[in-house]
C-alpha positions as a Markdown table, in Angstrom:
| # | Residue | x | y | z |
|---|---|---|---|---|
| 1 | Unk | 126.5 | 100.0 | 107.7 |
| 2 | Unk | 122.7 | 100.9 | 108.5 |
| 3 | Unk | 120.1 | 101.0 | 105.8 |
| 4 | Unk | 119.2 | 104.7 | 105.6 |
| 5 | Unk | 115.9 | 103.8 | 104.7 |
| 6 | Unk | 114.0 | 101.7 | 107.6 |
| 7 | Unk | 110.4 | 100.4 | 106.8 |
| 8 | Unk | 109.2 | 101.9 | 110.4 |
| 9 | Unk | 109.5 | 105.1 | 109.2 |
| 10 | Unk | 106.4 | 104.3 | 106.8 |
| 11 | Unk | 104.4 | 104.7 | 109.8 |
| 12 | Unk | 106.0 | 108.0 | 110.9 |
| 13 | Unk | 104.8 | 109.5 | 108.0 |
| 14 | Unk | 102.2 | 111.8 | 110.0 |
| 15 | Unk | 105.0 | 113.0 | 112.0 |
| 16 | Unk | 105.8 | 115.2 | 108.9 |
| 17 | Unk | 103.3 | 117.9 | 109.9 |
| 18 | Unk | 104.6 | 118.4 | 113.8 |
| 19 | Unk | 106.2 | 122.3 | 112.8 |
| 20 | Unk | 103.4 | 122.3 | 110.1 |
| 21 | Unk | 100.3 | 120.9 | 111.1 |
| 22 | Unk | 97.9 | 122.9 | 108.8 |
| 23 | Unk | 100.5 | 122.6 | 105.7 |
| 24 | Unk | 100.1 | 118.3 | 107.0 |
| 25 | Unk | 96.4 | 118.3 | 106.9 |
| 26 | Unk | 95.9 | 119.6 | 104.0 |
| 27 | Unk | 98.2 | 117.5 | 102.3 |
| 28 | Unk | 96.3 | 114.6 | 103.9 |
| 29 | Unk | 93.2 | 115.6 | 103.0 |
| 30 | Unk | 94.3 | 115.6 | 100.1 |
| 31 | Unk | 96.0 | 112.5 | 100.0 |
| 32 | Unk | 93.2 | 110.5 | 101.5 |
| 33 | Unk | 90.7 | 112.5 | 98.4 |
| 34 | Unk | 93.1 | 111.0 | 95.8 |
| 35 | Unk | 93.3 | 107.3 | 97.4 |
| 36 | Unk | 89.2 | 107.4 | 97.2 |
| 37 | Unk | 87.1 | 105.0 | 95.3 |
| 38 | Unk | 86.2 | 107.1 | 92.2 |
| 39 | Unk | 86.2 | 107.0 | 88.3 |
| 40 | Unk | 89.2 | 104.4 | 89.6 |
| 41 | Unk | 88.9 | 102.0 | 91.8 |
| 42 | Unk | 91.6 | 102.0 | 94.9 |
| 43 | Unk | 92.9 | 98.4 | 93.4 |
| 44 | Unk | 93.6 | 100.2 | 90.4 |
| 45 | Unk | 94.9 | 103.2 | 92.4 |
| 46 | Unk | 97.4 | 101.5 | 94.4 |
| 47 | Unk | 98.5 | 99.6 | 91.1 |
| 48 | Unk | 99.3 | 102.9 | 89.3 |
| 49 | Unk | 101.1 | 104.3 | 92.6 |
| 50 | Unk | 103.3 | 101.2 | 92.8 |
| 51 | Unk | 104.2 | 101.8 | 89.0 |
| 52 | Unk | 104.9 | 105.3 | 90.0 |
| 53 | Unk | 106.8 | 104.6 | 93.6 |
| 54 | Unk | 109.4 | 102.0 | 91.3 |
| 55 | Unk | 109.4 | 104.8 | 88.3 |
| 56 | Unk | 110.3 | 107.6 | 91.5 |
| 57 | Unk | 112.5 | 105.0 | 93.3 |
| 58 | Unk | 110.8 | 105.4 | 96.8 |
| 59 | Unk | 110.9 | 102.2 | 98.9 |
| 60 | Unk | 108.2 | 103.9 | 101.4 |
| 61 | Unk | 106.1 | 103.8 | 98.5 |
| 62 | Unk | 107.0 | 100.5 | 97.2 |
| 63 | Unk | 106.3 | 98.9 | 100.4 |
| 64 | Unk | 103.1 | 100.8 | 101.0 |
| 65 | Unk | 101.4 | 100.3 | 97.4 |
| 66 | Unk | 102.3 | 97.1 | 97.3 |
| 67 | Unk | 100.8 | 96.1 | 100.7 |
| 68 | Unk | 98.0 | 98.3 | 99.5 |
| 69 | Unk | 97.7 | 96.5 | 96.0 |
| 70 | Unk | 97.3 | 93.0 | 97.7 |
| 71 | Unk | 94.8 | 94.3 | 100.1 |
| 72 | Unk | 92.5 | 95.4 | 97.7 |
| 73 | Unk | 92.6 | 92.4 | 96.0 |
| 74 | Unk | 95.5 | 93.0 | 93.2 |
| 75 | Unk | 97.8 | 89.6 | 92.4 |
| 76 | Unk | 101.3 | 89.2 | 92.5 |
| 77 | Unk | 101.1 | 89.0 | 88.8 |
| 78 | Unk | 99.4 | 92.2 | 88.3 |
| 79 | Unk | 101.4 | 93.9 | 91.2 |
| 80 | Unk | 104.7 | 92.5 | 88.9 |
| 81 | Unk | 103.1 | 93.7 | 85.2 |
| 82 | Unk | 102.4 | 97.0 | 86.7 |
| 83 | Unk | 106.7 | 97.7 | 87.8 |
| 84 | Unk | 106.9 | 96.3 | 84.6 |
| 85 | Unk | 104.7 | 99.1 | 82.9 |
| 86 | Unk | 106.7 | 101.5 | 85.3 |
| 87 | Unk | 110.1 | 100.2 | 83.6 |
| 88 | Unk | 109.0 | 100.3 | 79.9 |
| 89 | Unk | 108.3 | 104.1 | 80.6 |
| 90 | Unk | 111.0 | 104.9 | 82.6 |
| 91 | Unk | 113.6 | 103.0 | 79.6 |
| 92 | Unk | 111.2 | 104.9 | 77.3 |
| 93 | Unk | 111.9 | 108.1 | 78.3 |
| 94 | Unk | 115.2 | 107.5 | 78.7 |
| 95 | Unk | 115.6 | 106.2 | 75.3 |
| 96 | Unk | 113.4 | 108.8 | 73.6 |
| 97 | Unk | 115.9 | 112.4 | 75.9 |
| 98 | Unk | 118.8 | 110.6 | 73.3 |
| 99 | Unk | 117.3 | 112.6 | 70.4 |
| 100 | Unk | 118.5 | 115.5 | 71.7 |
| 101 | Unk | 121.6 | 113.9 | 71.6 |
| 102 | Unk | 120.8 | 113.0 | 68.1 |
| 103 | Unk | 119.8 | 116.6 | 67.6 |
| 104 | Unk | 123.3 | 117.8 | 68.9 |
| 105 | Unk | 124.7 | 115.3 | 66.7 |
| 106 | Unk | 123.2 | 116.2 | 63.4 |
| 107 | Unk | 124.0 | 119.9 | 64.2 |
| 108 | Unk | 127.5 | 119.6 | 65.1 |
| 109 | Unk | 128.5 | 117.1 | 62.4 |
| 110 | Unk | 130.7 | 118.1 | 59.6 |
């Protein structure tokens, strides 16, 4: 069977705004303000949206910010510890929604 995602698609991404063209822009503009150099720089951008694409489970954005992180100069090492990072919180939160289990639990128990 056919992959439902295809990595082409990535750069279809401005077709999004064909029916919507000033919802697109101003997402872009947007977009494009965020990926800036800033307080951050785009290295460290693209390594915090590469923890975010694996913690959201996009593969657009997992190709994209990792391609991203190596352009701007990021190692394979720091692209790895930062889907690492990513995982920790991910299991974290996962682990820490089971007190309301626990709170269930506690109230239910005889």
């Amino acid at each position: 069977m056919d992959s439902y995602y295809h990595s082409r698609d990535l750069a279809r991404f401005g077709d999004i705004g064909k029916e919507a063209p000033e919802l697109a822009k101003k997402f872009f503009d947007y977009y494009n303000a965020v990926f800036a150099e800033g307080e951050l720089t785009e290295r460290e951008k693209a390594l915090i949206a590469l923890g975010v694409a694996h913690a959201v489970q996009c593969p657009y954005c997992i190709d994209a910010y990792t391609r991203a992180g190596l352009e701007k100069g990021a190692s394979p090492a720091e692209l790895t510890e930062a889907i690492h990072v990513a995982a920790a919180i991910r299991g974290g939160a996962s682990l820490v929604h089971g007190i309301q289990s626990r709170n269930v639990m506690d109230k239910l128990s005889l």
